[in-house]
C-alpha positions as semicolon CSV with decimal commas, in nm:
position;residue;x (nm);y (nm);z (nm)
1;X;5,850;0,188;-1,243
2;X;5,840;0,550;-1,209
3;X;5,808;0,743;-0,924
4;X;5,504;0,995;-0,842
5;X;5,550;1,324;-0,658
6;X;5,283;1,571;-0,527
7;X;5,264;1,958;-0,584
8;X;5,509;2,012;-0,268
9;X;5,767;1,716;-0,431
10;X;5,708;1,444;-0,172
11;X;5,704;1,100;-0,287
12;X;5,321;0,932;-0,309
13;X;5,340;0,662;-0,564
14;X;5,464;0,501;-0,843
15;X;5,397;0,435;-1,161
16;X;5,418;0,188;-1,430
17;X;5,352;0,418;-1,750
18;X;5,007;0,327;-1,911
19;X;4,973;0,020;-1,716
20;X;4,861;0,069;-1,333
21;X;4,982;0,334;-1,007
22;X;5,092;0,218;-0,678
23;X;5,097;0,405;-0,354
24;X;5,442;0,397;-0,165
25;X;5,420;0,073;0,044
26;X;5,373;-0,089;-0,316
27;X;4,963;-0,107;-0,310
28;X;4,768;-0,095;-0,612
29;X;4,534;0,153;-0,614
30;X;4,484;0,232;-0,987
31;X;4,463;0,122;-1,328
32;X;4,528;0,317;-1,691
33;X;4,307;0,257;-1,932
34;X;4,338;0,452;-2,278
35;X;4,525;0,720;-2,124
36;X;4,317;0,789;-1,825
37;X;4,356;0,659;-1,448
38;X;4,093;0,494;-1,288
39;X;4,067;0,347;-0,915
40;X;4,091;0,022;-0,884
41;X;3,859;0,015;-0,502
42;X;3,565;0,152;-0,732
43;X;3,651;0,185;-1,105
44;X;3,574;0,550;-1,085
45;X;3,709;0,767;-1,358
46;X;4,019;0,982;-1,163
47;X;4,179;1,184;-1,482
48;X;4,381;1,184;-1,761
49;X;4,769;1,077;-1,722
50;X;4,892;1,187;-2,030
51;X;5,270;0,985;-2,017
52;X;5,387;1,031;-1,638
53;X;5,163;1,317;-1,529
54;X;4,813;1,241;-1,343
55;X;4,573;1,520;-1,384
56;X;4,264;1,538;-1,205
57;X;3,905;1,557;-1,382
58;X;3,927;1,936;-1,401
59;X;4,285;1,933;-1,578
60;X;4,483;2,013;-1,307
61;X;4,780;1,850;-1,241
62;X;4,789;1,591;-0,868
63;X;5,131;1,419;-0,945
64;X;5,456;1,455;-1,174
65;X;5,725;1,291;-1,262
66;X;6,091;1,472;-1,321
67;X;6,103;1,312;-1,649
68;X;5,809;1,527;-1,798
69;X;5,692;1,873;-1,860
70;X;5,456;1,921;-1,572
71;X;5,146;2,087;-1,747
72;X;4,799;2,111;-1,660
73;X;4,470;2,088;-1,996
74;X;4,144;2,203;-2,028
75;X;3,892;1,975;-1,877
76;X;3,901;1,693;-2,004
77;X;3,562;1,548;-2,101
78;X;3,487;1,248;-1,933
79;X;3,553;0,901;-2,097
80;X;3,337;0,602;-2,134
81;X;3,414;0,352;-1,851
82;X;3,708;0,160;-1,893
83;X;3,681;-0,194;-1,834
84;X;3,798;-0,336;-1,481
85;X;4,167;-0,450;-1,462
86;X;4,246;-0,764;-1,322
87;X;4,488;-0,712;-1,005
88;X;4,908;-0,709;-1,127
89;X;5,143;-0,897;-0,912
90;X;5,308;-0,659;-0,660
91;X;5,660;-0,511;-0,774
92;X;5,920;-0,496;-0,567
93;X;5,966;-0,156;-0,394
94;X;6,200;0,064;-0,607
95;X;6,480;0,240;-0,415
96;X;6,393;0,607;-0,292
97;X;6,458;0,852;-0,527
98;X;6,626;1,198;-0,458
99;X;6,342;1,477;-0,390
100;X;6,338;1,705;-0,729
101;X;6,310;2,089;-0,682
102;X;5,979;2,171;-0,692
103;X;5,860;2,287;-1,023
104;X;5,693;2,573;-1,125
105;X;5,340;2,621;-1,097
106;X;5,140;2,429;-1,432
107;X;4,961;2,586;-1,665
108;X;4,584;2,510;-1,509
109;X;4,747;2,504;-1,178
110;X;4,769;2,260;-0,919
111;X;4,463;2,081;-0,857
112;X;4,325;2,114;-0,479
113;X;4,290;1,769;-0,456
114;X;4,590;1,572;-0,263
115;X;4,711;1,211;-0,403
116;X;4,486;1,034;-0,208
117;X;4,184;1,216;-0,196
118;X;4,200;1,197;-0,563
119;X;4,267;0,837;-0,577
120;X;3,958;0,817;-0,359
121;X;3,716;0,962;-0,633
């Protein structure tokens, strides 16, 4: 399980890499599906999450992970809908990580969206 930071580096999920996303009290709230996110209230599309980044449909990036190179795309065009994931077992909550410096602004920006208003999609 990874953890998730926004644009400002506060925690707001977690991640298990190409598998699902949980929100800090351990919820799931979505699945990854051949490299793209997508909730799991509504099966909408949310973006790409190319490794342990989650972009937003425009390319912008909503959350990062230390452990990549936080960069933005082009739009991504949008992908055929991904079938519905059954519900995983709730982990165990991870211990808090340290807060990272906040990185430098992405190529393609930030996206104007916040964690959860792009989880809600």
């Amino acid at each position: 399980m990874e953890a998730l930071f926004d644009k400002d580096s506060e925690l707001v999920g977690w991640i298990d890499p190409m598998k699902n996303i949980f929100n800090t009290d351990m919820e799931w709230v979505a699945y990854i599906s051949n490299g793209h996110a997508w909730s799991c209230e509504n099966g909408n599309w949310l973006g790409p999450v190319p490794g342990l980044i989650c972009l937003d449909q425009s390319g912008n990036v909503v959350a990062w992970n230390p452990k990549e190179k936080v960069n933005g795309t082009s739009r991504p065009s949008r992908p055929s809908r991904a079938s519905r994931a059954s519900r995983p077992s709730r982990p165990s909550r991870p211990s808090r990580p340290s807060r990272p410096s906040r990185p430098s602004r992405p190529s393609g920006g930030w996206s104007d969206k916040s964690f959860w208003a792009w989880l809600s999609q």
